[in-house]
C-alpha positions in Angstrom: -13.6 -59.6 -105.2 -10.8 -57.1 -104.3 -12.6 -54.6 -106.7 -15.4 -54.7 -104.3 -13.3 -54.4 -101.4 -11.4 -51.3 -102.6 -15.1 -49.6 -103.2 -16.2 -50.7 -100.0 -12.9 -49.1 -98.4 -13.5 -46.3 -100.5 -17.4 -46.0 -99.7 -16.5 -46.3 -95.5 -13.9 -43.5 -95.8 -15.8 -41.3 -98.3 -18.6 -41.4 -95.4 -15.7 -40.2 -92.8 -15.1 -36.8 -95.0 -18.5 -35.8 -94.3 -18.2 -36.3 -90.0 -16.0 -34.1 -88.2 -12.6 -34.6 -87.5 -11.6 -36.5 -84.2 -9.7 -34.5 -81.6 -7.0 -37.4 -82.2 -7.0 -37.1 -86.1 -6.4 -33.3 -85.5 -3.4 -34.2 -83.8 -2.4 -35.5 -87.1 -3.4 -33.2 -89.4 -1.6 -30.4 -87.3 1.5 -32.7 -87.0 1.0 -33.2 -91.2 1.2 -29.2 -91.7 3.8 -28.7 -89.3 6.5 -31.9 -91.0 9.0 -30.5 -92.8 7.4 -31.7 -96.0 5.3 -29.4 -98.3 1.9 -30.8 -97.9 -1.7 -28.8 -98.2 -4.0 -28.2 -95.7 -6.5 -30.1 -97.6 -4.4 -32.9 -97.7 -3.1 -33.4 -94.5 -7.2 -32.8 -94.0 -7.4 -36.1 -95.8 -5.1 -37.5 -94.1 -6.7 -36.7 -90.9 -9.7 -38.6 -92.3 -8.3 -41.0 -93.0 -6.9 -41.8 -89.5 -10.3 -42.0 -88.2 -11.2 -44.3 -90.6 -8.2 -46.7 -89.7 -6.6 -45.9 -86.7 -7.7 -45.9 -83.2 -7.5 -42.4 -81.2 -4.4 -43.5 -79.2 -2.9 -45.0 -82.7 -3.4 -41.3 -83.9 -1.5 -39.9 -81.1 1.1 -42.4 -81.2 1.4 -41.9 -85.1 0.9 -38.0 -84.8 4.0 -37.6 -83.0 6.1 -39.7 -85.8 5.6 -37.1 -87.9 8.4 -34.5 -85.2 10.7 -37.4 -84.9 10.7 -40.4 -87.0 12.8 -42.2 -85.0 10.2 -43.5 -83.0 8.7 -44.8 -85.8 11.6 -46.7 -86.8 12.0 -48.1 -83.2 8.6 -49.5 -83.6 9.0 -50.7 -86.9 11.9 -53.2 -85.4 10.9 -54.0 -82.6 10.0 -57.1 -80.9 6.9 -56.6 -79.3 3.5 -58.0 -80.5 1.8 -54.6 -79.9 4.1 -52.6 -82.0 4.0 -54.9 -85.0 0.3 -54.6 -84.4 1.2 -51.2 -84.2 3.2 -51.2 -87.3 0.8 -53.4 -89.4 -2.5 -50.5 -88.8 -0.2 -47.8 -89.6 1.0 -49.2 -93.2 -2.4 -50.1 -94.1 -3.5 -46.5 -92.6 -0.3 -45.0 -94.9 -1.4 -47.3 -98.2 -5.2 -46.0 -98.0 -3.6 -42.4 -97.2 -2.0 -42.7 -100.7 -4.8 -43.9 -102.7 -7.4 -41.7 -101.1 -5.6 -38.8 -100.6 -3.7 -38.5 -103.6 
């Protein structure tokens, strides 16, 4: 059953490489080639891609702007409130398909 799933995933986000990217996943992707960490354009392309597969646009800009300061990311990692752990939860499961996708 979870082999299905994972070619499902795979499937819905193999179809999102082929669609352009979102203004929002852009905002990603830039903020990917512009981290201080070595990373292609291709895959911060994927990456972008990704994000449009998982993420709402206002997720993406929310999560774009981790990449300048992490901080923020941290402060919505701890926090209390329902929205960021909802927050929180997209963006991990956004970061694990990242790493299996993208990789």
């Amino acid at each position: 059953m979870t082999r299905i799933l994972l070619i499902v995933g795979a499937m819905a986000i193999g179809a999102a490489f082929f669609t352009p990217l979102s203004p929002a996943s852009a905002d990603i992707e830039r903020a990917c080639r512009q981290s201080d960490r070595v990373a292609s354009r291709s895959l911060c392309n994927c990456i972008g891609r990704v994000a449009d597969a998982k993420l709402s646009r206002t997720e993406q800009r929310t999560v774009a702007k981790w990449f300048s300061d992490p901080d923020q990311a941290q402060e919505t990692r701890q926090s209390d409130r329902v929205s960021d752990n909802r927050l929180w939860k997209r963006y991990k499961a956004f970061g694990e398909t990242a790493a299996q996708v993208c990789s």
